[in-house]
PDB file of the backbone (N, CA, C, O) and the ligand in Angstrom, with CONECT records:
HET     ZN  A 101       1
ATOM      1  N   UNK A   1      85.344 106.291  67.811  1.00  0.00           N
ATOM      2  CA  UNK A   1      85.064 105.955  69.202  1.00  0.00           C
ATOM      3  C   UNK A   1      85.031 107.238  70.032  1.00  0.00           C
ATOM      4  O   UNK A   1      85.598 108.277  69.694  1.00  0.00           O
ATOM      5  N   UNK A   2      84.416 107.096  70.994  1.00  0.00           N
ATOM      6  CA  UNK A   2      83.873 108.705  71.564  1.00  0.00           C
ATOM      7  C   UNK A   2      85.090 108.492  73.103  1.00  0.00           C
ATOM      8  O   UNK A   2      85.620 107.515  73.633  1.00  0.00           O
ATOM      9  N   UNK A   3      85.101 109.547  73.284  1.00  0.00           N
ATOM     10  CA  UNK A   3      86.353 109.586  73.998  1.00  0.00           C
ATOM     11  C   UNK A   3      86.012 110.649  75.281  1.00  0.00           C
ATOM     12  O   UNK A   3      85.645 111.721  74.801  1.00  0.00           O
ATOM     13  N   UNK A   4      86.021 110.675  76.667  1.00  0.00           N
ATOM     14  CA  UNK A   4      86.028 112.216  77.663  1.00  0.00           C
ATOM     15  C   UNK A   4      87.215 112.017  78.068  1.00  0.00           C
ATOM     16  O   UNK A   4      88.062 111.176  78.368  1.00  0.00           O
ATOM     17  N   UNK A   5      86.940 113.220  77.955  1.00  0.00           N
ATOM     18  CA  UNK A   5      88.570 114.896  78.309  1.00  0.00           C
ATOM     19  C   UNK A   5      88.195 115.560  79.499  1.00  0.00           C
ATOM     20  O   UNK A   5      87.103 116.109  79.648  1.00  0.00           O
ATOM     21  N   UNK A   6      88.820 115.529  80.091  1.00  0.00           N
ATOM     22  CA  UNK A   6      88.600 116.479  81.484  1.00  0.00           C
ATOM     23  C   UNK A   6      90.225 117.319  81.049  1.00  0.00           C
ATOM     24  O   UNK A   6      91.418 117.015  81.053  1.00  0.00           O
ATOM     25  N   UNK A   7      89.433 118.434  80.726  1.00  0.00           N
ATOM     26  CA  UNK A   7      90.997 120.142  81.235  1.00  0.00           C
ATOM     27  C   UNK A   7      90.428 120.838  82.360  1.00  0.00           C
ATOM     28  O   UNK A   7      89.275 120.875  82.790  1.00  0.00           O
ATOM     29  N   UNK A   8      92.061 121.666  82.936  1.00  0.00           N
ATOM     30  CA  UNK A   8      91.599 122.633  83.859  1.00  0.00           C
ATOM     31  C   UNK A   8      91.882 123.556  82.866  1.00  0.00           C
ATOM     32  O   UNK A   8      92.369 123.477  81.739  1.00  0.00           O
ATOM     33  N   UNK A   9      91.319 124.746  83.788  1.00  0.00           N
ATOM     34  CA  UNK A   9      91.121 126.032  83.060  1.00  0.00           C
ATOM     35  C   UNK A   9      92.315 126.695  84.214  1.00  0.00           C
ATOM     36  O   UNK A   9      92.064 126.645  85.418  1.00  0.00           O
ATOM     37  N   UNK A  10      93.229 127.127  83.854  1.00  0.00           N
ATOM     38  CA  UNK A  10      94.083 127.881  84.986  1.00  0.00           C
ATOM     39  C   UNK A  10      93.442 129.593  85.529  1.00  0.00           C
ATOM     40  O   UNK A  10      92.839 130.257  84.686  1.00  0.00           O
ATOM     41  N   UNK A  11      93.565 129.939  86.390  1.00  0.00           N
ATOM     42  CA  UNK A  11      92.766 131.495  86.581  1.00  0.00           C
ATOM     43  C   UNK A  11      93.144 131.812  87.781  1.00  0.00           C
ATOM     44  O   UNK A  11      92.590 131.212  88.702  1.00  0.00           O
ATOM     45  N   UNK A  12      93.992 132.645  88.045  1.00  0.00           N
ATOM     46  CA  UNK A  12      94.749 133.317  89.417  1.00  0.00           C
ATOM     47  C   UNK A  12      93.855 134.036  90.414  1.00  0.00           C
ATOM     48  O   UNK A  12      93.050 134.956  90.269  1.00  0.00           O
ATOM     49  N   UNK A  13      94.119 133.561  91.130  1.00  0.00           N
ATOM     50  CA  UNK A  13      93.001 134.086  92.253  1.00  0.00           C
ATOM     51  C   UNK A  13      93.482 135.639  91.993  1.00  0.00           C
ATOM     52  O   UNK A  13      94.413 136.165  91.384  1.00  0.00           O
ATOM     53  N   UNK A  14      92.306 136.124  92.812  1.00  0.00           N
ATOM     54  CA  UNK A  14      92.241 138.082  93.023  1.00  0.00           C
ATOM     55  C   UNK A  14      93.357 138.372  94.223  1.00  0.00           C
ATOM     56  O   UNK A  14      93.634 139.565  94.352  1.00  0.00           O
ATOM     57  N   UNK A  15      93.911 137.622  94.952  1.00  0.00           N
ATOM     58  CA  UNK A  15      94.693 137.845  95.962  1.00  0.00           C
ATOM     59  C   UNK A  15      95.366 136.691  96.435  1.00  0.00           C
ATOM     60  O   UNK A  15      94.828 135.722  96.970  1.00  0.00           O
ATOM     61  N   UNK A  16      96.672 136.861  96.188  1.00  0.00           N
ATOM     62  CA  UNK A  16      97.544 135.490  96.694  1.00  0.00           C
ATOM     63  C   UNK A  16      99.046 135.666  97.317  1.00  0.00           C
ATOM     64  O   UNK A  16      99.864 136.537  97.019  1.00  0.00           O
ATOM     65  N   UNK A  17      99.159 134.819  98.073  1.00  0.00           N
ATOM     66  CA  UNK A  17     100.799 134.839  98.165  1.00  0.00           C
ATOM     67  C   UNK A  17     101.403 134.089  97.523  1.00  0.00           C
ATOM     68  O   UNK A  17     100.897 133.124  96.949  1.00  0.00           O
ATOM     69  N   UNK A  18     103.152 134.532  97.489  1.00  0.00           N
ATOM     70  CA  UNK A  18     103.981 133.634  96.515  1.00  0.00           C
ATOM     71  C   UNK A  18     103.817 132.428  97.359  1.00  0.00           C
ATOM     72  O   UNK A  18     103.548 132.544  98.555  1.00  0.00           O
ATOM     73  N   UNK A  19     103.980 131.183  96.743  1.00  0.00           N
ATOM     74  CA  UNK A  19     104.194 130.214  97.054  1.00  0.00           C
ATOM     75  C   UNK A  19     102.327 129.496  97.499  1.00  0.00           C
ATOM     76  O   UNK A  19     102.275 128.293  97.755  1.00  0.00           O
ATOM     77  N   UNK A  20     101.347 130.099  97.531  1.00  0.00           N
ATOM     78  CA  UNK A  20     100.335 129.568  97.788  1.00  0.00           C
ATOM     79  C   UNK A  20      99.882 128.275  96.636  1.00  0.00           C
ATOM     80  O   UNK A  20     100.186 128.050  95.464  1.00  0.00           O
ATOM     81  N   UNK A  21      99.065 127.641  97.575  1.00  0.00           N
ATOM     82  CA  UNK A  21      98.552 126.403  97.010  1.00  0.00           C
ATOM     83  C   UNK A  21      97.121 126.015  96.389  1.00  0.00           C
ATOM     84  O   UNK A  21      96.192 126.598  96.947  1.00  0.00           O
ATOM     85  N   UNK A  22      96.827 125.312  95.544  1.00  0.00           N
ATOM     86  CA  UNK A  22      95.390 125.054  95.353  1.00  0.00           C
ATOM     87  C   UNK A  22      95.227 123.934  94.490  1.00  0.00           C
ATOM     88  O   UNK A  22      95.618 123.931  93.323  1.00  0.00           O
ATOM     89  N   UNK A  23      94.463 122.662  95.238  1.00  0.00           N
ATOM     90  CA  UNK A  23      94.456 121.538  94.778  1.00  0.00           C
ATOM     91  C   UNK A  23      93.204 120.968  94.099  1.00  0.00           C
ATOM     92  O   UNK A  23      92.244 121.452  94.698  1.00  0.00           O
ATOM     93  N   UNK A  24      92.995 120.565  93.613  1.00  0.00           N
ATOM     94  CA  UNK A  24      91.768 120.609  92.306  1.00  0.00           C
ATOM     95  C   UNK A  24      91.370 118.274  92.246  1.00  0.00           C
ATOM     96  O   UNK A  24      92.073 117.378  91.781  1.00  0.00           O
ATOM     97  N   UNK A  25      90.356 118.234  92.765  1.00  0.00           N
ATOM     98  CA  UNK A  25      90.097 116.679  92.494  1.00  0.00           C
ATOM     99  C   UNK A  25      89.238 116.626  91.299  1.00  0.00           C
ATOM    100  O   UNK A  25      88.273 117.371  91.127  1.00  0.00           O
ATOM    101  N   UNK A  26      89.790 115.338  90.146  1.00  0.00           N
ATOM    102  CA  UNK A  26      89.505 114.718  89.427  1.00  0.00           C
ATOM    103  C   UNK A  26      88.756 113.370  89.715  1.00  0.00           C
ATOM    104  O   UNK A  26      89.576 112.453  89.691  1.00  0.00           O
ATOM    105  N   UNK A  27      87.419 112.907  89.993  1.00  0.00           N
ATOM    106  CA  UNK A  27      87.353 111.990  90.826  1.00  0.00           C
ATOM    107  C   UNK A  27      86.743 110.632  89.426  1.00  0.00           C
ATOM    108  O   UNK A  27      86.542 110.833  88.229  1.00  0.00           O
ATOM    109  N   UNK A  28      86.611 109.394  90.187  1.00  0.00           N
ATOM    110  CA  UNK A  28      85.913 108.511  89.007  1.00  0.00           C
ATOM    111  C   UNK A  28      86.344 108.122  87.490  1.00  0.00           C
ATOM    112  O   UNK A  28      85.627 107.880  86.518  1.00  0.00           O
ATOM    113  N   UNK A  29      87.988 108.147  87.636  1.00  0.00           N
ATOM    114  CA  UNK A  29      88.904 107.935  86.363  1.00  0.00           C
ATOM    115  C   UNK A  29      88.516 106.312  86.391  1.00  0.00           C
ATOM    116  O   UNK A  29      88.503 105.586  87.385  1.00  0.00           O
ATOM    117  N   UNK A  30      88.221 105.975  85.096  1.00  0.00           N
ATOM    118  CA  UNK A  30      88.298 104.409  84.774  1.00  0.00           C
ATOM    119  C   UNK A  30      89.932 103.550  85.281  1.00  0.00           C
ATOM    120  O   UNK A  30      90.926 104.140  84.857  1.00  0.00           O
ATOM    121  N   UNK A  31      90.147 102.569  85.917  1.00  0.00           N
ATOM    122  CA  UNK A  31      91.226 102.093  86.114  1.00  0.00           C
ATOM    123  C   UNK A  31      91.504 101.143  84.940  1.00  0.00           C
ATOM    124  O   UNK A  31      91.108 100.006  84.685  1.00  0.00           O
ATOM    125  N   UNK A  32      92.440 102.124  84.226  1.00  0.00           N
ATOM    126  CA  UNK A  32      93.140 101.021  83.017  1.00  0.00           C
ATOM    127  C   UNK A  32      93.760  99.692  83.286  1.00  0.00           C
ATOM    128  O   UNK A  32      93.892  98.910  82.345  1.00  0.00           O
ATOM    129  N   UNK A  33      94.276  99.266  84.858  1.00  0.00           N
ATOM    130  CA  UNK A  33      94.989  98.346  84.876  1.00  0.00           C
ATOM    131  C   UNK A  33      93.893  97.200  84.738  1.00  0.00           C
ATOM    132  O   UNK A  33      94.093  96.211  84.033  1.00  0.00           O
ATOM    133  N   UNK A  34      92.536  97.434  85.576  1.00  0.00           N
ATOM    134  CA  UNK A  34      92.147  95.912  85.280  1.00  0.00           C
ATOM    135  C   UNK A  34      90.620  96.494  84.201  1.00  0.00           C
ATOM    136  O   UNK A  34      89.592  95.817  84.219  1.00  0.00           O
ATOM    137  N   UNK A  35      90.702  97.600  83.468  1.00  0.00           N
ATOM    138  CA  UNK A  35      89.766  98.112  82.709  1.00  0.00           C
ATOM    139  C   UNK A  35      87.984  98.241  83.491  1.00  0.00           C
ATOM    140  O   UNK A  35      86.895  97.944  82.998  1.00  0.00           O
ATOM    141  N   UNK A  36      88.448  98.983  85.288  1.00  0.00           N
ATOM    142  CA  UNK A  36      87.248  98.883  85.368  1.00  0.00           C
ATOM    143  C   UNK A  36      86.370  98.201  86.141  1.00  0.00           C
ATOM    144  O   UNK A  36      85.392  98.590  86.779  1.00  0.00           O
ATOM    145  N   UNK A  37      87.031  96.740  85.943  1.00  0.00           N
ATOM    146  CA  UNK A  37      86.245  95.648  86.701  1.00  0.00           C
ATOM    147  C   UNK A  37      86.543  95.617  88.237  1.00  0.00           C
ATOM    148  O   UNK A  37      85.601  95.347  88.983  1.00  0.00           O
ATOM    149  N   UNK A  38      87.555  95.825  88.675  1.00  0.00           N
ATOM    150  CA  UNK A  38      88.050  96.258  90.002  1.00  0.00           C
ATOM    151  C   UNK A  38      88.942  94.596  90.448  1.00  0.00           C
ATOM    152  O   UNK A  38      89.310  94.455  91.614  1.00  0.00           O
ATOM    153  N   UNK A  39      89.113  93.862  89.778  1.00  0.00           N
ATOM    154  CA  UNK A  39      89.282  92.496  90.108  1.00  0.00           C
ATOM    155  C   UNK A  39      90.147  92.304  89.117  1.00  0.00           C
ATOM    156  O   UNK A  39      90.182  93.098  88.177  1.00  0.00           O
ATOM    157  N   UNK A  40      91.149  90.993  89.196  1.00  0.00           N
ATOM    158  CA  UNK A  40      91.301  89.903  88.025  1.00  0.00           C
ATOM    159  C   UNK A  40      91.124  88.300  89.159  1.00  0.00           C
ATOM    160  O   UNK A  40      91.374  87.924  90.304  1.00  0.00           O
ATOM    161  N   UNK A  41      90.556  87.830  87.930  1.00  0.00           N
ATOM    162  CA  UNK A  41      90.344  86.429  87.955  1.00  0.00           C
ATOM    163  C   UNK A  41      91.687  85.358  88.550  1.00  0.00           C
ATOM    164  O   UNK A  41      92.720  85.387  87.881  1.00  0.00           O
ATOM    165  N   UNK A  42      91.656  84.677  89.470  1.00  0.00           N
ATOM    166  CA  UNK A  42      92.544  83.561  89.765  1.00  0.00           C
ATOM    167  C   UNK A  42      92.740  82.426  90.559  1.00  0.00           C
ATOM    168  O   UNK A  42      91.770  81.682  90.705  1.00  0.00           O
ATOM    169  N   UNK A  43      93.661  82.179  91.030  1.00  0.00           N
ATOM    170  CA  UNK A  43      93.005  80.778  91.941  1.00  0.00           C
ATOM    171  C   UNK A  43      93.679  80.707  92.911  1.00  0.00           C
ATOM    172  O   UNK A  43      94.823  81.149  93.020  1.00  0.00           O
ATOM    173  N   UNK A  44      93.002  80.101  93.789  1.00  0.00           N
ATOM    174  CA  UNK A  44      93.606  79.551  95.288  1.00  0.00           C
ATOM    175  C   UNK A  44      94.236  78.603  95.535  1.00  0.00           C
ATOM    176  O   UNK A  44      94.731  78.086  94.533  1.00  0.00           O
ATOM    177  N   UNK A  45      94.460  78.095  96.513  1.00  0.00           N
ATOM    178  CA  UNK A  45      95.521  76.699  97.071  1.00  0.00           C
ATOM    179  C   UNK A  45      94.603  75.603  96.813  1.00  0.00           C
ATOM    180  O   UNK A  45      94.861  74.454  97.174  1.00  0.00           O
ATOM    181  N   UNK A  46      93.553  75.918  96.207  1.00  0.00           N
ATOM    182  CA  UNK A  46      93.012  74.411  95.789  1.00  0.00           C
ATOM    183  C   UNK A  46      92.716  74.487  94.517  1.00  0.00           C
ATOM    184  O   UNK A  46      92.077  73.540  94.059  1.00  0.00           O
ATOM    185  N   UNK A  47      93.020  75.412  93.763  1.00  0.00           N
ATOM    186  CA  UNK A  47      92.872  75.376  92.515  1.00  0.00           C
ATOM    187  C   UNK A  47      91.662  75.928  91.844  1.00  0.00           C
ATOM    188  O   UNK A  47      91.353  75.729  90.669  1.00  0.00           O
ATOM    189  N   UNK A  48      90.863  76.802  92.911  1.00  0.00           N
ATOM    190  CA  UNK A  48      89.337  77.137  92.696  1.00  0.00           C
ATOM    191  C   UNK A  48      89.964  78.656  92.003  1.00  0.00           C
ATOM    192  O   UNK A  48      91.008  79.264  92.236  1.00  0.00           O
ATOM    193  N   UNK A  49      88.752  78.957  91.006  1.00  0.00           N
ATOM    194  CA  UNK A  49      88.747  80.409  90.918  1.00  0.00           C
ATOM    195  C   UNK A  49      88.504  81.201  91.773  1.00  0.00           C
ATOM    196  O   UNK A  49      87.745  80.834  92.670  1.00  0.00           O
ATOM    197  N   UNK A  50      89.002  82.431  91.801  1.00  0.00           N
ATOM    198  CA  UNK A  50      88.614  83.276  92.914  1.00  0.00           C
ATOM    199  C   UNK A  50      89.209  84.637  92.364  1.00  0.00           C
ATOM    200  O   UNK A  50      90.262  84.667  91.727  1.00  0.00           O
ATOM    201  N   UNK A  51      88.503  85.688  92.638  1.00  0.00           N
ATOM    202  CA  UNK A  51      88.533  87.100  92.316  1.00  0.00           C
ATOM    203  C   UNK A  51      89.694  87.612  92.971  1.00  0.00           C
ATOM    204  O   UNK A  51      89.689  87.426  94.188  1.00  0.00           O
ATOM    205  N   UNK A  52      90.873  88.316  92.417  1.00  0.00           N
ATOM    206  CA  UNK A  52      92.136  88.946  93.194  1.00  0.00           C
ATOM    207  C   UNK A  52      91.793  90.248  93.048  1.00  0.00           C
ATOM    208  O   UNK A  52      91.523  90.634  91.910  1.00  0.00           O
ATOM    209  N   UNK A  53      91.731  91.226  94.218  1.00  0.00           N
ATOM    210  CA  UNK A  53      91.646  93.237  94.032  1.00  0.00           C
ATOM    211  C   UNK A  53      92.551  93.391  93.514  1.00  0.00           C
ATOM    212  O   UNK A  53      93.669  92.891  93.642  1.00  0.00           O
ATOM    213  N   UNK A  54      92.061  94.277  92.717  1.00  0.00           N
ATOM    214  CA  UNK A  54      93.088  95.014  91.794  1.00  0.00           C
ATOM    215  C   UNK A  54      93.695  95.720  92.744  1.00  0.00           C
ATOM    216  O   UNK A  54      93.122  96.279  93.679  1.00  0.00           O
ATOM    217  N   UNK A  55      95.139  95.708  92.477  1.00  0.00           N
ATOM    218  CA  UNK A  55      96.055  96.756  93.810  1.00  0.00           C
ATOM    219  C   UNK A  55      95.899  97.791  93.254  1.00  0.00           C
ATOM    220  O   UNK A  55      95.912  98.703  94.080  1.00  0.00           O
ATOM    221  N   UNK A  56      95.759  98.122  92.286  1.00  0.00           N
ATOM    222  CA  UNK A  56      95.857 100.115  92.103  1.00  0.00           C
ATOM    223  C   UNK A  56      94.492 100.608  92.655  1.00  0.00           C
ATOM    224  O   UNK A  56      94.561 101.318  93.658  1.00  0.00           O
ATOM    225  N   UNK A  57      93.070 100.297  92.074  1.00  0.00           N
ATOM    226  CA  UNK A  57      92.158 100.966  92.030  1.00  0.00           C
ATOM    227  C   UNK A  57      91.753  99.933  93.555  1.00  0.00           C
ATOM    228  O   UNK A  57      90.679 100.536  93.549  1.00  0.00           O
ATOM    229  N   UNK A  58      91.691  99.430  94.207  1.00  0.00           N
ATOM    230  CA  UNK A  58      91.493  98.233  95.129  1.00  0.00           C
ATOM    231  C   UNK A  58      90.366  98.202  95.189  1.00  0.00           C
ATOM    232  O   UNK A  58      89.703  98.772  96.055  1.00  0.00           O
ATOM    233  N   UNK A  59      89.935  97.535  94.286  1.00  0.00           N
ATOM    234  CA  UNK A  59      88.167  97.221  93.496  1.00  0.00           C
ATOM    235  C   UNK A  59      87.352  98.064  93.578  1.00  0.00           C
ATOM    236  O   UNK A  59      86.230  97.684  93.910  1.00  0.00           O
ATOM    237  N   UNK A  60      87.508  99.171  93.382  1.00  0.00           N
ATOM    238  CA  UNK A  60      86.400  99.854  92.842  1.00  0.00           C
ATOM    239  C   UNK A  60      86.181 100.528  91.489  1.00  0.00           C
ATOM    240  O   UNK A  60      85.281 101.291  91.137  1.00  0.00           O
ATOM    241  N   UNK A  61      87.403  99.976  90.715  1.00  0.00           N
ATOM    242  CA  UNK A  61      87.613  99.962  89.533  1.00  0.00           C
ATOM    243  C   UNK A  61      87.507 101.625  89.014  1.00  0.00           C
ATOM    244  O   UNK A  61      87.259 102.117  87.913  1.00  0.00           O
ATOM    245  N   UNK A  62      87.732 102.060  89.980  1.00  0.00           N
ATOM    246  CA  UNK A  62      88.366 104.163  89.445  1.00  0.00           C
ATOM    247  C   UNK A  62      89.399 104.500  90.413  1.00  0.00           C
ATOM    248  O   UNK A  62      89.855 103.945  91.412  1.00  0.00           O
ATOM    249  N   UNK A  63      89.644 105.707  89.729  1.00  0.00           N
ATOM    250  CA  UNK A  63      90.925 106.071  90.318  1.00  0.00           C
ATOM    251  C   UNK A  63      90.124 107.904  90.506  1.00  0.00           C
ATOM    252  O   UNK A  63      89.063 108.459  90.220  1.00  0.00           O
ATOM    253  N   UNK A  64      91.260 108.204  91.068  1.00  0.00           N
ATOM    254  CA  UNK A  64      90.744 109.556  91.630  1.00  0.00           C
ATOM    255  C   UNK A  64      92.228 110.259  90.736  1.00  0.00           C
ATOM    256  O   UNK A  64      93.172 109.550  90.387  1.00  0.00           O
ATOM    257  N   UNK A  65      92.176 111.282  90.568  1.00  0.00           N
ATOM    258  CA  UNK A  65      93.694 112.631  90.510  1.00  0.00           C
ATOM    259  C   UNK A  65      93.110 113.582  91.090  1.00  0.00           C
ATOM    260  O   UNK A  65      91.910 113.855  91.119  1.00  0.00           O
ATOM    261  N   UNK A  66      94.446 114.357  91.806  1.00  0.00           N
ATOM    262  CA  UNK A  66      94.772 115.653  92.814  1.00  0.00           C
ATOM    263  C   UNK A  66      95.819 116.075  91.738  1.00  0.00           C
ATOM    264  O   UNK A  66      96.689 115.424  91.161  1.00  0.00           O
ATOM    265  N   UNK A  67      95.406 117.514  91.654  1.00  0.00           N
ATOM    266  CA  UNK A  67      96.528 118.541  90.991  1.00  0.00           C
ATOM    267  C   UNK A  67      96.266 119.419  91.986  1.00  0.00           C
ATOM    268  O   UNK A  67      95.298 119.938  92.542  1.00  0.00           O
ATOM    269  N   UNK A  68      97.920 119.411  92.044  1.00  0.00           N
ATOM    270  CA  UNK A  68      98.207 120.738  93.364  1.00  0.00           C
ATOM    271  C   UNK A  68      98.730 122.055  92.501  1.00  0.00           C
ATOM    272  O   UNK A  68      99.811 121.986  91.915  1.00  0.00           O
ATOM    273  N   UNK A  69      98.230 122.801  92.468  1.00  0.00           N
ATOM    274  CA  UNK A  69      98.597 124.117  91.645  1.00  0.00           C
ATOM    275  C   UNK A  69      99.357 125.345  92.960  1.00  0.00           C
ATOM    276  O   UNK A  69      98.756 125.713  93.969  1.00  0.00           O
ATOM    277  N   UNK A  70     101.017 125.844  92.495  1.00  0.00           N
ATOM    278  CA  UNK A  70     101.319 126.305  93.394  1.00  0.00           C
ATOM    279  C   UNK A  70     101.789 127.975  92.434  1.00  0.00           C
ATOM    280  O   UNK A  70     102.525 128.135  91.460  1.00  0.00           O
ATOM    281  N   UNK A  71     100.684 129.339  93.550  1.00  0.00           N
ATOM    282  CA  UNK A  71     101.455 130.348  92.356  1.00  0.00           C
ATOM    283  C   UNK A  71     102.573 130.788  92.822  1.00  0.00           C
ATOM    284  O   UNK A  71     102.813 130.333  93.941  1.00  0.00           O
ATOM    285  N   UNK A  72     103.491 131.613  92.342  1.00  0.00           N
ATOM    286  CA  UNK A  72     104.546 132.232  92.052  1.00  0.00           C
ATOM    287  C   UNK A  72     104.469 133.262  91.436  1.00  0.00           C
ATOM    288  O   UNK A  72     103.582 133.254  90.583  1.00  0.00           O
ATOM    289  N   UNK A  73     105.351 134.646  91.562  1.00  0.00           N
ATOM    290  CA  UNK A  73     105.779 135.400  90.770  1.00  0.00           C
ATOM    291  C   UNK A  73     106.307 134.740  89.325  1.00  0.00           C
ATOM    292  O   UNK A  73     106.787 133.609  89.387  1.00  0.00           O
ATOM    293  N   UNK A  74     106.249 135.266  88.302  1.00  0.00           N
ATOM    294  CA  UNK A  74     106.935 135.185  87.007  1.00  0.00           C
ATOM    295  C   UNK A  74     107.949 135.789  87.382  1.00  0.00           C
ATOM    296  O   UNK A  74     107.972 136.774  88.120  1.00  0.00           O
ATOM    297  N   UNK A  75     109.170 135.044  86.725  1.00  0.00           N
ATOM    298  CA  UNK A  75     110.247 135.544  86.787  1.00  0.00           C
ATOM    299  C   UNK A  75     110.299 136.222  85.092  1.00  0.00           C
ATOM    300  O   UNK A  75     109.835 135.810  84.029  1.00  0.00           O
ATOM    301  N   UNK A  76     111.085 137.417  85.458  1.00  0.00           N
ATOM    302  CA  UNK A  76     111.605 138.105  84.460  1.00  0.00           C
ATOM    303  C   UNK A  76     113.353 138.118  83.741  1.00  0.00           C
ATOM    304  O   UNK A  76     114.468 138.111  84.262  1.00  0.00           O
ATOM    305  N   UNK A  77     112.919 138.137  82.485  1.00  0.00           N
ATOM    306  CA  UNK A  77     114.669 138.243  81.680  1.00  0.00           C
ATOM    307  C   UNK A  77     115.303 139.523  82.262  1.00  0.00           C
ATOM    308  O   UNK A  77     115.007 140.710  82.122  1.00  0.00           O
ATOM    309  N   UNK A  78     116.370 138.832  83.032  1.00  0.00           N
ATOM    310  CA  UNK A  78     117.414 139.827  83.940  1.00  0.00           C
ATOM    311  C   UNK A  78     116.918 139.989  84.736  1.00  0.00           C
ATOM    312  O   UNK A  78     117.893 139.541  85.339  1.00  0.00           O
ATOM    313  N   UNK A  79     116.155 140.259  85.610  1.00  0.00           N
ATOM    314  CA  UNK A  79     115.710 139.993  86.918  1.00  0.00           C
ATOM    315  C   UNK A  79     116.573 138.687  88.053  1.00  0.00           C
ATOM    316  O   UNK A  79     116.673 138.604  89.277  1.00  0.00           O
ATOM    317  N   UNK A  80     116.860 138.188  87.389  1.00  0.00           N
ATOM    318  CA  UNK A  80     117.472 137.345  88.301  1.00  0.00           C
ATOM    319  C   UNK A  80     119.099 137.496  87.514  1.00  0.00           C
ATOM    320  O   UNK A  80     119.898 136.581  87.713  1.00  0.00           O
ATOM    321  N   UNK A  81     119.317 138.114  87.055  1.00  0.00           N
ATOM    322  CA  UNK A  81     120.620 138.109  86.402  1.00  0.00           C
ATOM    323  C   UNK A  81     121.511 137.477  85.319  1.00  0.00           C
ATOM    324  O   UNK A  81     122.639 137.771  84.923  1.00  0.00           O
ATOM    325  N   UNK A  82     120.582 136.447  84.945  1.00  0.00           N
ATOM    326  CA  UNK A  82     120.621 136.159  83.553  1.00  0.00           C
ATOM    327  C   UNK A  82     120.843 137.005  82.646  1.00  0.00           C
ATOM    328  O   UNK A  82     120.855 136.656  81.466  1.00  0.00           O
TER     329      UNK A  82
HETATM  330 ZN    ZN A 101      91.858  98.600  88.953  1.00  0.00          ZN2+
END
């Protein structure tokens, strides 16, 4: 079965401060909870079928991810006194 992979590639900017930020969107993830469809099937106060939104993806059957990437100095052995 054929399968997609989304990786980041990590790569430090040319100029940064400690503690700076950089957030990266993943958009159009399949929603595993209702596989997609954006719905499940169910019924009302009269007993009719009727379509319930999926609460995670709230029918549009994808999901999005945000990775927040924050740099830092490397810390070094003994440098901090270890
Ligand atoms: Zn969903």
């Amino acid at each position: 079965m054929s399968k997609t992979t989304r990786m980041i590639e990590l790569r430090h900017p040319d100029h940064f401060r400690p503690g700076s930020k950089e957030t990266l969107a993943s958009r159009g993830h399949l929603c595993n909870y209702c596989s997609g469809n954006g719905f499940f099937w169910g019924s009302d106060q009269y007993g009719r079928r009727t379509k319930c939104e999926c609460p995670l993806c709230k029918g549009s059957g994808e999901v999005d991810a945000f990775v927040t990437i924050e740099w830092k100095p490397s810390k070094r052995e003994g440098s901090d006194g270890a």
